[in-house]
C-alpha positions in Angstrom: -10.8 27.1 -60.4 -9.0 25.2 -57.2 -10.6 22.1 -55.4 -12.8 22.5 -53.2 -11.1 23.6 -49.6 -12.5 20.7 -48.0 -9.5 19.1 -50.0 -7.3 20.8 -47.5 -9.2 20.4 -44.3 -8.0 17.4 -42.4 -10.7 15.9 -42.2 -11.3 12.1 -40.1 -13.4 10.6 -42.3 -13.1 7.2 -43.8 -13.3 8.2 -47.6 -9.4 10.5 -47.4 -9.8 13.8 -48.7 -8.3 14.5 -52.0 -4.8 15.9 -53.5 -5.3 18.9 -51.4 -3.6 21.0 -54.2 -4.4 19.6 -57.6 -5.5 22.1 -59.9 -9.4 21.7 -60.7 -10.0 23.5 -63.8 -13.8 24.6 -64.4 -15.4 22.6 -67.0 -17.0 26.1 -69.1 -19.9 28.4 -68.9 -20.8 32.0 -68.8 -18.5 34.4 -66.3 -21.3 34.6 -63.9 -21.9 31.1 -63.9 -18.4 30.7 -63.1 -18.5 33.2 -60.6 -21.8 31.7 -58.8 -20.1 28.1 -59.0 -17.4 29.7 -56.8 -19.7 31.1 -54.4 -21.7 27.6 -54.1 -18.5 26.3 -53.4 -17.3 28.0 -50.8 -21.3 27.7 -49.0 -20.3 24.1 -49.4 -17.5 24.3 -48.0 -19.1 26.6 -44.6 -22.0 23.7 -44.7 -20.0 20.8 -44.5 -17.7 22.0 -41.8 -20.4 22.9 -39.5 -21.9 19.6 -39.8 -25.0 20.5 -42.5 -24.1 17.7 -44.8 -27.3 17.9 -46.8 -27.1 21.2 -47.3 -23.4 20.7 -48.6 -24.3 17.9 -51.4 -27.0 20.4 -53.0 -24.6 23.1 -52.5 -21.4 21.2 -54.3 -24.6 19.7 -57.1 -25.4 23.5 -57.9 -21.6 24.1 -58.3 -21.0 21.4 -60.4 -24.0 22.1 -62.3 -23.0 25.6 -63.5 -19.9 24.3 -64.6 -17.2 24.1 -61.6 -14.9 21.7 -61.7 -15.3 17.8 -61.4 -13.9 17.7 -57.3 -17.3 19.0 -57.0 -18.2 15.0 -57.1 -15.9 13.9 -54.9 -16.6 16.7 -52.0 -20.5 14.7 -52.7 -18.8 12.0 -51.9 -17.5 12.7 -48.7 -20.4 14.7 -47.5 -22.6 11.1 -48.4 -20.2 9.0 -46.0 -20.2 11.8 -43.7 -24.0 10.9 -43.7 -23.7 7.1 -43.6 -24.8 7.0 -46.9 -21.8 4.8 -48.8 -23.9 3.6 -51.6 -24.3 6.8 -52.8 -20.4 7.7 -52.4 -19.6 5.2 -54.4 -22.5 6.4 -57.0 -20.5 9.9 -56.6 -16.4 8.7 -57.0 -18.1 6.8 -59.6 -19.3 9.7 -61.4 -16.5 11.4 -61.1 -14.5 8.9 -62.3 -16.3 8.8 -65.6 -15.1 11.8 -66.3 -12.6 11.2 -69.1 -10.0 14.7 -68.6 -9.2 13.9 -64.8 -5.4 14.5 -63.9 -4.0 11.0 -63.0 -2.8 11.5 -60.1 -6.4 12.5 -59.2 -7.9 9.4 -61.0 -5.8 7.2 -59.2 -6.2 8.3 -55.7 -10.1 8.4 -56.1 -10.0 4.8 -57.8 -8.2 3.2 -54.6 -10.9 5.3 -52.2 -13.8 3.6 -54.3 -12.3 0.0 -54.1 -11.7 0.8 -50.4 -15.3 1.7 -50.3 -16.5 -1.5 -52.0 -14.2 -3.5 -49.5 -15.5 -2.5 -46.5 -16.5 -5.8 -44.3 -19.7 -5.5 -42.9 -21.2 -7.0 -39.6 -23.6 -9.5 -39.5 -25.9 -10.4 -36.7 -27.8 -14.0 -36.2 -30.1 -14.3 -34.0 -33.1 -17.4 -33.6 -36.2 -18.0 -31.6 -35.3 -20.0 -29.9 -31.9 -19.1 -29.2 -28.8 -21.4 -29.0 -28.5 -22.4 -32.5 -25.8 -23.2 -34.6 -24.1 -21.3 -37.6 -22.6 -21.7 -40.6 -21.4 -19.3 -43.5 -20.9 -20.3 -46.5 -20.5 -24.1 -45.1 -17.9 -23.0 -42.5 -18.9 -23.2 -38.8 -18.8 -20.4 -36.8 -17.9 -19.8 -33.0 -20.6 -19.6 -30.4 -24.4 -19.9 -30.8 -27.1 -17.8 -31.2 -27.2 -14.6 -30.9 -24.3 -13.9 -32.4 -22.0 -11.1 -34.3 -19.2 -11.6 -36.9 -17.5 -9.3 -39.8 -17.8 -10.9 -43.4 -16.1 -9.8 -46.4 -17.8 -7.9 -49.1 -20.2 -10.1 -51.5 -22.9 -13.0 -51.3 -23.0 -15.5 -48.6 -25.1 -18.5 -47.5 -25.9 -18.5 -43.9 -27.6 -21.8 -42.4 -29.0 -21.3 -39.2 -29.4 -25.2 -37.3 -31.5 -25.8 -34.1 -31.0 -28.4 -31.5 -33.7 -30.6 -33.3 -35.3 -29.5 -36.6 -34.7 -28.5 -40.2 -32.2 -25.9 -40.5 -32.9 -21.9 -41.9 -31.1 -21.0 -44.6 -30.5 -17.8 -46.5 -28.9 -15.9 -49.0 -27.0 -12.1 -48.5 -24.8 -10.2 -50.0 -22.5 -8.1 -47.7 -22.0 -3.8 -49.4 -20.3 -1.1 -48.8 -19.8 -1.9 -45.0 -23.7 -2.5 -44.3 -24.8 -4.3 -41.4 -26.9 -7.5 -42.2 -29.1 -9.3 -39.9 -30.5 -12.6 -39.8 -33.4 -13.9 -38.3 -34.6 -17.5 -37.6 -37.8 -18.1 -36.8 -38.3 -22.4 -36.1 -41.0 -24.2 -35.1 -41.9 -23.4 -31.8 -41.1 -20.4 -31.6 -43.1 -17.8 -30.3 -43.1 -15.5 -32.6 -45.9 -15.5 -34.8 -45.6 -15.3 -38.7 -45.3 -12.3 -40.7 -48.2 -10.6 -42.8 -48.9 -11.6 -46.0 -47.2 -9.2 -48.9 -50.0 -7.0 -50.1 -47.7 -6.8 -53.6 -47.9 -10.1 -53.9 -49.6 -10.5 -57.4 -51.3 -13.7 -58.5 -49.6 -15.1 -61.7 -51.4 -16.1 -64.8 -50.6 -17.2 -68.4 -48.7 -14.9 -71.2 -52.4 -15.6 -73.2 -55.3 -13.5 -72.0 -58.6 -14.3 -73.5 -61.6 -11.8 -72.4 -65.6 -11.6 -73.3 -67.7 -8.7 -72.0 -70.9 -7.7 -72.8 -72.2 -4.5 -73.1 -73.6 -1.3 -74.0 -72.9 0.6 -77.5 -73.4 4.6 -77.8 -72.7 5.2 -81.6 -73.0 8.7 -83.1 -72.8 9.2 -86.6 -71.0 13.1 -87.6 -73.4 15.3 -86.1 -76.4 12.8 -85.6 -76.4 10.6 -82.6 -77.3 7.4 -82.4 -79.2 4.9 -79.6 -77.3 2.8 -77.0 -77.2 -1.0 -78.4 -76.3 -4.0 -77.2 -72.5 -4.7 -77.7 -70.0 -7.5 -77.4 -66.5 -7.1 -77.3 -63.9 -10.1 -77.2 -60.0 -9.5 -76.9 -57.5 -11.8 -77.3 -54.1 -10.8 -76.1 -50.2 -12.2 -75.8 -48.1 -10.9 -72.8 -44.2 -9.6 -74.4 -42.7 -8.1 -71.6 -43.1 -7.4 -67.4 -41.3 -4.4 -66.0 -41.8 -5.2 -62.6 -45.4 -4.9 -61.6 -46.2 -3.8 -64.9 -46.1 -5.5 -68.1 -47.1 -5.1 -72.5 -49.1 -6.9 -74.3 -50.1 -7.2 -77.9 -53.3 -9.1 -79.5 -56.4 -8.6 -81.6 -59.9 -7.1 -80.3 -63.3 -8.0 -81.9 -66.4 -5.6 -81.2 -69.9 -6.0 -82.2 -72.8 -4.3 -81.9 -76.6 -3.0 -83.0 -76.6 0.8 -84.4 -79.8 2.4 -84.3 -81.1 5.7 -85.4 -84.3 8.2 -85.3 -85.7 10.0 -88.6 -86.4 13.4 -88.2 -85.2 14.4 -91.6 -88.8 15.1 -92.6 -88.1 13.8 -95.9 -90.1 10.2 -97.3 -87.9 7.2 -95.9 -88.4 5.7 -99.6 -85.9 5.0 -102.7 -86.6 5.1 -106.0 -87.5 1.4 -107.4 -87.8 -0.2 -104.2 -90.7 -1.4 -102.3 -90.5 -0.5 -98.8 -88.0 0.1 -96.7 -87.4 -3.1 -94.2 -86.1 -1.5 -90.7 -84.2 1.2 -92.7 -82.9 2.8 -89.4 -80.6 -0.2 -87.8 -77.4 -1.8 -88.8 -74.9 -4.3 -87.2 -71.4 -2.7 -87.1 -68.4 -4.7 -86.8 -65.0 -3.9 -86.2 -61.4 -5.8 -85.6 -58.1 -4.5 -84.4 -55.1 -5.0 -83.8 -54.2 -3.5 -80.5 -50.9 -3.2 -77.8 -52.2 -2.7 -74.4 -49.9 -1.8 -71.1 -50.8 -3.3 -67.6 -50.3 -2.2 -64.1 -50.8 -4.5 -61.1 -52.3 -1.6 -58.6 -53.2 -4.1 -56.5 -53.1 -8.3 -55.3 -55.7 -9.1 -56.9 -56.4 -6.1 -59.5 -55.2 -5.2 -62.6 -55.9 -1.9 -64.5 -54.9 -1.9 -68.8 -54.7 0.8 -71.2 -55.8 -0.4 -74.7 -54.9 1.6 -78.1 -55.1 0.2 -81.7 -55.4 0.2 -85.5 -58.0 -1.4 -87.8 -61.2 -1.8 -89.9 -64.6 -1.2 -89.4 -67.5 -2.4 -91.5 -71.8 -2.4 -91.7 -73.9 -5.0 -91.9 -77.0 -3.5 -93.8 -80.4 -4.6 -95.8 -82.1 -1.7 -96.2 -80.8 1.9 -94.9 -82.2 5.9 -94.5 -83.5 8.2 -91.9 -81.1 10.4 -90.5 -77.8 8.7 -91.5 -78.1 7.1 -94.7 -79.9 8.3 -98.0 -82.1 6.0 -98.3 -81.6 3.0 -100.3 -82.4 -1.3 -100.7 -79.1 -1.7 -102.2 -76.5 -0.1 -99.5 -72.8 -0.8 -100.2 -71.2 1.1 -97.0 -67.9 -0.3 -97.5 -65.2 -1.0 -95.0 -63.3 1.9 -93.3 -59.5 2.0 -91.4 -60.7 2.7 -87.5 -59.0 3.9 -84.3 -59.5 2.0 -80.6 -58.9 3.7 -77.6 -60.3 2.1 -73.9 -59.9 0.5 -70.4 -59.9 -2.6 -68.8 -60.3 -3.6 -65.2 -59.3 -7.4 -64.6 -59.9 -9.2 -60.9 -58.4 -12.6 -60.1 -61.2 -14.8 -58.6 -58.3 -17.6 -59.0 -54.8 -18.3 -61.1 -56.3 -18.0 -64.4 -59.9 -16.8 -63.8 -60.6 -13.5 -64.3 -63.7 -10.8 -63.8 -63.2 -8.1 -66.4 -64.9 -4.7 -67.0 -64.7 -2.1 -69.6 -65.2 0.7 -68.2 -64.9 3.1 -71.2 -63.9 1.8 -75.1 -63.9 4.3 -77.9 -63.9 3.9 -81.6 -63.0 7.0 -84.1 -63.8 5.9 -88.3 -65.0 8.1 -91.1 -68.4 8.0 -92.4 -69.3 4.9 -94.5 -70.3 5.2 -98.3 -73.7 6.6 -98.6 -73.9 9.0 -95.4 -76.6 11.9 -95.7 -74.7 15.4 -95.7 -78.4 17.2 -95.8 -80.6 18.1 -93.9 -78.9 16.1 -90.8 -75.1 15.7 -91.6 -74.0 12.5 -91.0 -70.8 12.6 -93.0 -68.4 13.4 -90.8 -66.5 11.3 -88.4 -68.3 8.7 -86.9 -67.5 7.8 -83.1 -68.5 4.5 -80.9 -68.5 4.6 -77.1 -69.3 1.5 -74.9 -68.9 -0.2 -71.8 -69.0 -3.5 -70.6 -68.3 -6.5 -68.4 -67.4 -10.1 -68.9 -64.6 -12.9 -67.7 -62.2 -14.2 -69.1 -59.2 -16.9 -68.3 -54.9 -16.5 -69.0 -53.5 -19.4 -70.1 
């Protein structure tokens, strides 16, 4: 399979079009693959010569795609400068350029029209309010005051802006790919007013995030469901990583809380030698995990975190029966491994004070030791859901 014809079209473009007659061999795939990758090609081809330069790019991708031959990259390319677009040219030539079978005639000439590309001076405009203000780039003094116009060479600069009386502006650019740059000096007196404040701007706190919350606890217990309780949950955390306005964490969680159930077994709440059964229905659970949690910053001021982690669950008991336990005085429930899932809502009343809300925390265990099975079944898995809210500080 040839180049693309645009390789042969003489085309006034600043990226120069190709060896016009370098064999292009197709990279594989089924015969009508093949054959469709020609006909994309040559829609291409139409599209780019009657100006449709989008069009072109997803008809030279398609080509490409279904295996014709790596030019396809470099007709992108000139379709994307066509389009004033040189950033992804170069993205393009360097694509193509990765390709490790290119003829080297081919790599060559493609090589010197990316450096080309990456050398292209670009313009950059100062202006100042007031006007009439000196300029420097990179400590050398240019001609004329404000507003003014002058090419700079590819790469970062330092441009100090200096007014008749006051402190000077200063700031860092980088020149690419030809790009115009403009800076603006804005001094004391001016008229124009100052810009909004960033609504992404995020308050910073500590790596450590301690939380409280108080709450409400739903327990059920297999297939017999328990009475909301009162709940605490505390959560200590360490931040490991930001990825931009997000970030990971990993700590330890804490939850406490007071279980309670009905009896409507219909069977005596009693034990063999025992006396009677002192509030045979309640327990205080208590669980502690280890947990990762992922952040997002949705907002200035607001954080939103996903929670998920591993640990062990146990029951603080005297006496237990009714619909969950058989009864006994002597209860030994054990400890079981447990799962946490849940949300957390943080607000930043200042650098390190926070409002926090749970808005939903879920806890998964098996039954503990001693779990009726008959006549209600509470032997299977045992789930906790609660909610809360609390404060908490980073540090």
């Amino acid at each position: 399979m040839r180049p693309n014809v645009l390789a042969t079209l003489p085309l006034a473009i600043a990226l120069a079009a190709g060896p016009a007659q370098a064999e292009a061999p197709a990279r594989g795939g089924s015969a009508q693959d093949l054959s469709r990758a020609r006909a994309l090609d040559r829609e291409g081809a139409k599209a780019y010569g009657e100006g449709r330069y989008q069009d072109a790019i997803q008809a030279f991708e398609e080509a490409y795609r279904l295996g014709g031959p790596a030019f396809e990259l470099w007709n992108i390319a000139k379709c994307y400068l066509r389009l004033d677009q040189p950033e992804q040219a170069a993205a393009s030539l360097e694509r193509y350029l990765s390709i490790p079978d290119l003829p080297k005639a081919d790599r060559a000439e493609a090589t010197r029209q990316l450096e080309a590309l990456e050398k292209r001076p670009s313009t950059l405009t100062v202006t100042s309010s007031p006007s009439g203000a000196e300029v420097t780039v990179d400590g050398k003094s240019v001609e004329g005051r404000t507003p003014l116009s002058l090419s700079v060479a590819p790469g970062p600069h330092t441009v100090t802006v200096s007014p008749e009386s006051g402190e000077p502006f200063t700031r860092e650019i980088e020149a690419k790919y030809g790009r115009a740059v403009v800076v603006d000096a804005a001094f004391d007196g001016g008229a124009r007013p100052p810009p909004p404040p960033n609504p992404y701007e995020r308050i910073e706190g500590g790596a450590v995030a301690i939380r409280g919350a108080l709450g409400v606890m739903l327990p059920r217990h297999g297939s017999v469901g328990g009475r909301a309780g009162p709940g605490l949950l505390v959560l200590g955390t360490y931040r490991v990583k930001e990825i931009g306005r997000a970030s990971l964490a990993a700590g330890g969680l804490l939850s406490l809380s007071g279980d309670s159930w009905g009896d409507r077994t219909g069977l005596p709440n009693e034990a063999p030698d025992c006396g009677p059964l002192r509030d045979a229905n309640r327990a205080t659970a208590l669980s502690v995990f280890g947990i990762g949690a992922a952040s997002l910053d949705v907002a200035p001021r607001v954080r939103v975190t996903g929670i998920g982690g591993l640990g062990l669950a146990g029951y603080f008991v005297e006496d237990v029966g009714g619909d969950v336990f058989v009864p006994s005085c002597s209860p030994s429930p054990g400890v079981r491994p447990a799962l946490l899932l849940g949300a957390q809502v943080d607000y930043a009343l200042t650098k390190s004070v926070r409002l926090t809300a749970f808005p939903l925390t879920w806890q998964v265990q098996a039954a503990f030791d001693g779990a009726r099975g008959a006549p209600r079944d509470a032997s299977g898995v045992w789930m906790r859901f609660g909610m809360g809210l609390g404060a908490g500080i980073d540090l």
